[in-house]
Structure formats: structure tokens, C-alpha cells
C-alpha positions in Angstrom: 1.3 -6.6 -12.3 -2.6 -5.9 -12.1 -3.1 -2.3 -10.8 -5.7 -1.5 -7.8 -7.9 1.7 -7.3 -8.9 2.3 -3.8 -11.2 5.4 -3.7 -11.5 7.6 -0.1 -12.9 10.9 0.6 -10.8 13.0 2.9 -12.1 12.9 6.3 -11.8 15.7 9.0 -9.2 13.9 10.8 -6.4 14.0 7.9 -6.4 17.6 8.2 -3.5 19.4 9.7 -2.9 23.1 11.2 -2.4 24.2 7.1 -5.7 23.0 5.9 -4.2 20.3 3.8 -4.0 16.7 4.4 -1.5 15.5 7.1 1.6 14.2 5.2 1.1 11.3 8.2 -2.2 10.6 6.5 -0.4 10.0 3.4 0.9 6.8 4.9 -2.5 5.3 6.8 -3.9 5.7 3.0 -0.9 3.8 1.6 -1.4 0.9 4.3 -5.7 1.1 3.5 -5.1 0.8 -0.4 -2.7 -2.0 0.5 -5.0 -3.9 2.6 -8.2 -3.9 0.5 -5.6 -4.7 -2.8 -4.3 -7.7 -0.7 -8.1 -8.7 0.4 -9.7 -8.4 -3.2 -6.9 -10.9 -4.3 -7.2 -13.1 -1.4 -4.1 -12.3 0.7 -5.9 -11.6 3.7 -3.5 -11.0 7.2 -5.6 -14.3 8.6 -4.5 -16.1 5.3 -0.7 -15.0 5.7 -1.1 -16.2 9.2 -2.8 -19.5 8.4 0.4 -19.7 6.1 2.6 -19.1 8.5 4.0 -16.5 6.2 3.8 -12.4 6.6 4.4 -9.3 5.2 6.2 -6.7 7.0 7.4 -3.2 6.2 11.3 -2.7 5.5 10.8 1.1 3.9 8.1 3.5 3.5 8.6 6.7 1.0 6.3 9.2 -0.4 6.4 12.6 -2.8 4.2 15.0 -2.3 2.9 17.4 -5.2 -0.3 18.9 -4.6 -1.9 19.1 -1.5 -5.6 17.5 -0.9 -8.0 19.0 1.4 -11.4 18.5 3.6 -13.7 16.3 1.3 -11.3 15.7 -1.6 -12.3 12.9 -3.2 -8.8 10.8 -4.3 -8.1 7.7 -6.0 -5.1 5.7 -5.1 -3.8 3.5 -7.7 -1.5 1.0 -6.6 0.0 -2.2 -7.8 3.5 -4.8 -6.4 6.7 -5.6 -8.0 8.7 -8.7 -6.9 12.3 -7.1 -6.5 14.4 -9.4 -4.7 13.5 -13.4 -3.7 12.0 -12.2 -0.5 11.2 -8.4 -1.5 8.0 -7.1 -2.9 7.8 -3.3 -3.3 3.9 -1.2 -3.8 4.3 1.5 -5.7 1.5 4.0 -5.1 -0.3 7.1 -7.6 -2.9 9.9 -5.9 -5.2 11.1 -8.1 -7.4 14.0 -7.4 -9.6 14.6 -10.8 -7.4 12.3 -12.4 -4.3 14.8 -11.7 -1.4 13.1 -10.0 -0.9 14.7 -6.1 1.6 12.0 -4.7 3.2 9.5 -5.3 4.4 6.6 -2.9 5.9 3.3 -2.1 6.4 0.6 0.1 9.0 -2.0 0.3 7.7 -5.4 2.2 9.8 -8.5 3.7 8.4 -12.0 3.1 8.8 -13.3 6.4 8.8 -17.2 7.7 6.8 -17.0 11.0 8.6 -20.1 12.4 11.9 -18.9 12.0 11.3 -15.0 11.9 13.3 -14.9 8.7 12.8 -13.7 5.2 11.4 -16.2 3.0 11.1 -16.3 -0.9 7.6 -15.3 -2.1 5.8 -18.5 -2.9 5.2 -18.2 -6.9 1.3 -19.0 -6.4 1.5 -15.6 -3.8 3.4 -13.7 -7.0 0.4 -15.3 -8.9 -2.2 -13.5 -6.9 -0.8 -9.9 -7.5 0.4 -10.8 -10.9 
């Protein structure tokens, strides 16, 4: 399991009526972190399509603790977890001055684009995460 940081600053947009960061927002982050984690390891969407193999979303959770505001700087640390033949779950910490805010998680589907099925992760796709 090799562990991720994706660093944002909260942008005027993830703010809601309260001030605080939309709880919405909490999940556009997840999906960002997830993305540049997949790209830095070479799981790109255009490489999972050149596969014929994709990731989609069964199950999206999160826990909030502490709220994050206008200009917070946060850290998402993230790293995947094979669960199941075809099930991979991301598991997500927010960190604002290294105290934890949220936590989250994702559960994904390894899907066979030709028969719109789930497919068992490929060991050298485990590799790349691993």
C-alpha cells in the first residue's frame, strides 16, 4: 500500500451558507486525490480505457470532524486496499496542520469494458498501487 498526499487550498466555491466547506466538496476532493494518485502511478482513465478495463464507484462514505474554511490549506492522504477479486477500496485522511478533519473512503468495481462485468484486478494493476 504506498500512501499519496494530494495538497489543495480551499477555493471560494467549496464554501457553503455556514462558512465551512460544503460536505459535497468533501467528495470532488476525494475523486481529485484519486485521480492524480492513479496518474502518478500510471493508471491514467485513457490507460484503463486502452485496457479495456475501468474503475467505477460502488460506495462513497465520509466522516466529518472539523470543519475547513476559505483558504485552508489541507492535505489528503490516501492510499487502496484490494478487498475482494474485483474490489479495491481508497481510504482517505484530511489534514489541516497535520490535525485529522475527515476521514473518507471509496469502494471501486474492476470492470471488463467488453462485457460490462466486474473483472479481477490484474496483479501488475495491484503492483502499481502496491
Amino acid at each position: 500500500m504506498r500512501d499519496f498526499i494530494y495538497h489543495v487550498i480551499i477555493p471560494p466555491q467549496a464554501i457553503d451558507m455556514h462558512g465551512h466547506m460544503n460536505n459535497v466538496y468533501y467528495f470532488t476532493l476525494m475523486q481529485e486525490a484519486a485521480f492524480a494518485h492513479s496518474a502518478a502511478v500510471g493508471d491514467t482513465v485513457e490507460a484503463q480505457y486502452k485496457r479495456g478495463e475501468i474503475w467505477l464507484i460502488r460506495k462513497n462514505e465520509a466522516k466529518y470532524i472539523k470543519s475547513a474554511k476559505l483558504m485552508d490549506k489541507i492535505e489528503i492522504h490516501t492510499y487502496t486496499q484490494t478487498e475482494g477479486k474485483a474490489t479495491s477500496c481508497r481510504y482517505f485522511e484530511f489534514k489541516k496542520d497535520g490535525e485529522l478533519i475527515a476521514t473518507g473512503k471509496t469502494e471501486f468495481v474492476y470492470i471488463d469494458l467488453k462485457t460490462n462485468r466486474p473483472k479481477a484486478i490484474p496483479a501488475e494493476i495491484i503492483a502499481l498501487y502496491s
